[in-house]
C-alpha positions in Angstrom: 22.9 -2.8 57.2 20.1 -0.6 58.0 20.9 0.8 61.3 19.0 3.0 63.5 21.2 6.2 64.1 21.6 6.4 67.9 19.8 9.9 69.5 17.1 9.4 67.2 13.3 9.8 68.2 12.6 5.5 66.8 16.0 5.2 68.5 15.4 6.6 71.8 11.5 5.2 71.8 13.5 1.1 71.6 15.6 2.0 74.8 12.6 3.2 76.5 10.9 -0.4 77.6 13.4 -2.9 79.3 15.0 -5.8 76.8 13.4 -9.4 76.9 15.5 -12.1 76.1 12.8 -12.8 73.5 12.5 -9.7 71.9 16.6 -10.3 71.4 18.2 -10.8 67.9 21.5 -11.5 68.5 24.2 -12.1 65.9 27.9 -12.6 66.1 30.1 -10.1 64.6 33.7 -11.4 64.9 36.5 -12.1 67.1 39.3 -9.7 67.3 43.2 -10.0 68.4 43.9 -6.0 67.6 42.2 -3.5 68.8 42.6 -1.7 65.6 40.2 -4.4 64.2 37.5 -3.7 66.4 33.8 -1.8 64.8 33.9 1.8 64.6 30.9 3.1 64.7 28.6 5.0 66.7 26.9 2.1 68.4 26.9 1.8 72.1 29.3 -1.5 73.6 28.6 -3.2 76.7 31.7 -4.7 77.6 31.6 -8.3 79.7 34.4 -8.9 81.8 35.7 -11.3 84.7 38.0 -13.8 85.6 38.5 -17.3 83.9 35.6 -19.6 84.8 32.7 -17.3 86.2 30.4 -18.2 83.9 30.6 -15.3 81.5 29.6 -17.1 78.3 26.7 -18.7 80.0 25.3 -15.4 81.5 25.5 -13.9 78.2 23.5 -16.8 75.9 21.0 -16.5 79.0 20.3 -13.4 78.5 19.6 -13.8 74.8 18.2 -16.4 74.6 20.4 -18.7 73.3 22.8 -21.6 74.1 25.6 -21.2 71.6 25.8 -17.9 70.7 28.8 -17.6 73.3 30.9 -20.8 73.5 30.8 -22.1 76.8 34.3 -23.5 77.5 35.2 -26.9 79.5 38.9 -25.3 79.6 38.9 -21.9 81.4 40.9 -18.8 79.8 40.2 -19.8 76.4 38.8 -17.3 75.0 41.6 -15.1 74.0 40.1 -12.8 71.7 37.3 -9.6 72.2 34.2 -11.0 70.9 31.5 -8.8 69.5 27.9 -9.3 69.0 25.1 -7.3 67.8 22.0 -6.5 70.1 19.2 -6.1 67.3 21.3 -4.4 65.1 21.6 -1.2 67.9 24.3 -1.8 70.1 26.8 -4.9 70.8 27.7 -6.9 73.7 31.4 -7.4 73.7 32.7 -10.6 75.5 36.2 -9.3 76.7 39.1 -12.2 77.8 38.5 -13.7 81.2 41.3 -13.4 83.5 43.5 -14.9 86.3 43.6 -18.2 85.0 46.9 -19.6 86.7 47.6 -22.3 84.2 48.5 -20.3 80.9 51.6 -18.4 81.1 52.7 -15.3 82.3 53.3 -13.6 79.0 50.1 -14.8 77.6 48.0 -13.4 80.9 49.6 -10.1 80.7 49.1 -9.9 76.4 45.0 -10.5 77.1 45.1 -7.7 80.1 47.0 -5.6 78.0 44.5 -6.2 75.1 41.5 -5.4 77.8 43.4 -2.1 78.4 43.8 -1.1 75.1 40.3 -1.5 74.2 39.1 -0.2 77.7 41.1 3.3 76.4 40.3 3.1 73.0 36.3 2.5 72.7 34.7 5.8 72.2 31.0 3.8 72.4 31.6 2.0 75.5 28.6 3.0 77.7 29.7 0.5 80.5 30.4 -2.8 81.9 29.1 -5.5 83.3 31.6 -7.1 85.9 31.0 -11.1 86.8 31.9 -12.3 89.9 31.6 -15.8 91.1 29.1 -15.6 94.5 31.3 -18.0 96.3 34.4 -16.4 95.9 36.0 -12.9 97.1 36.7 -10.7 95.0 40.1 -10.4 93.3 43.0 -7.9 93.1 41.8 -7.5 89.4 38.3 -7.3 89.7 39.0 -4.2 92.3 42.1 -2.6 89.9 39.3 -2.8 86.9 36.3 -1.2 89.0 39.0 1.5 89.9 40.2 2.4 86.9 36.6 2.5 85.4 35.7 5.0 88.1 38.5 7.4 87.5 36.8 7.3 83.6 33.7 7.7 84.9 32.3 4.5 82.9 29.4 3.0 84.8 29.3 -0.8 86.3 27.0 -3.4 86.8 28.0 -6.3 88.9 26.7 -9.8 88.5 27.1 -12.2 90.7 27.0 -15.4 89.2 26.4 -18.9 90.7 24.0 -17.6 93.6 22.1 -20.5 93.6 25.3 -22.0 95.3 24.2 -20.0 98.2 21.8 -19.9 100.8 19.7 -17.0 101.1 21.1 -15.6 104.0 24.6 -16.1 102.8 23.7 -14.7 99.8 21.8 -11.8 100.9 25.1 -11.2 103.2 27.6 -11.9 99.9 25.4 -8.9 98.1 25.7 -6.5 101.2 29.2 -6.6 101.2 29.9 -6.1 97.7 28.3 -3.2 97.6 29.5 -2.1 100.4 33.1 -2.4 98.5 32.4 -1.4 95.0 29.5 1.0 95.6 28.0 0.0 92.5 24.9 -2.0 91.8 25.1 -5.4 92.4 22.9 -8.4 90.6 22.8 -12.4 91.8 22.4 -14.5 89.0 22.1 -18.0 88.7 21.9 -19.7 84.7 19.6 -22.3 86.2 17.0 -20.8 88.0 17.1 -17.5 85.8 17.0 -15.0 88.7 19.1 -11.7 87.8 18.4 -11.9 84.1 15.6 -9.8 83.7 17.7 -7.1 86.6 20.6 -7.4 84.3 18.8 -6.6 80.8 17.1 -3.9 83.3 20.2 -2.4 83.8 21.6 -2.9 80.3 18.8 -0.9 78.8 19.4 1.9 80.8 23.5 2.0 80.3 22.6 2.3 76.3 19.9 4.5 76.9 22.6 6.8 78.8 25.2 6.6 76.2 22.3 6.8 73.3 
């Protein structure tokens, strides 16, 4: 494949206008169990995480522009693997395992966090993360132990925080104060049926590979 080598002038002149879901070729690469498996090369990786059920797979075939190139799960925690895709052949999404699903077991939970972790220490391209987190919910002990370790590595994150069109205005206007207020980070609603957030999100995006580019 033909890639653009990131740093480049043509490279650095794509980053330069925001991403449209329509201007989006997105392809999937593979899933992968090892992190050993896992590309290595010198494209930038925005990593996708949150727990079981937030709507991750949804948020990312929104913002592409398609409905099935994440599968979107009846049965929460079952993606098991890090997913990769490739953002018009210049950097990849990677779709890491949800977590906190209570109904798999305790040794299966801890292999998929250890399996986050491992690639969380190992990806020398990972420009930063966008962190989902349901808008009716608070957040969890694992969403604040991932923003914390991300911070002591100094890798940037966006939050997004999906289902807002569960919310009122107010409430949701309140629900984005106070995450903020806890992360200190920048902090997107989202909603996968009226859109809002997804043109903030590939804002953001843009800018994290621009960074790391």
């Amino acid at each position: 494949m033909n890639f653009i080598r990131t740093g480049s002038k043509e490279s650095k002149a794509h980053f330069r206008k925001p991403l449209k879901s329509r201007e989006i070729e997105c392809n999937f690469v593979g899933s992968f169990y090892e992190v050993e498996q896992i590309p290595d090369d010198y494209l930038p990786q925005i990593a996708f995480a949150g727990r079981s059920n937030v709507g991750k797979s949804s948020l990312l075939n929104k913002l592409v522009g398609q409905k099935k190139m994440a599968k979107v799960s009846s049965t929460p925690g079952k993606t098991r693997s890090i997913n990769f895709f490739s953002v018009n052949k210049r950097f990849y999404f990677v779709d890491l395992p949800g977590y906190g699903y209570a109904k798999v077991s305790k040794t299966e939970r801890e292999s998929w966090g250890k399996l986050i972790e491992k690639y969380l220490t190992a990806s020398k391209q990972l420009a930063g993360m966008v962190l989902l987190i349901d808008a009716r919910r608070d957040p969890t002990e694992e969403d604040l132990m991932l923003t914390e370790w991300l911070e002591k590595r100094k890798l940037p994150v966006i939050i997004a925080l999906t289902k807002a069109d569960k919310l009122g205005r107010g409430d949701l206007n309140n629900k984005v104060r106070a995450i903020q207020k806890e992360f200190n980070v920048e902090v997107i609603p989202f909603s996968i049926l009226s859109g809002i957030g997804k043109n903030e999100i590939l804002r953001a995006i843009t800018n994290l590979v621009q960074t790391q580019s």
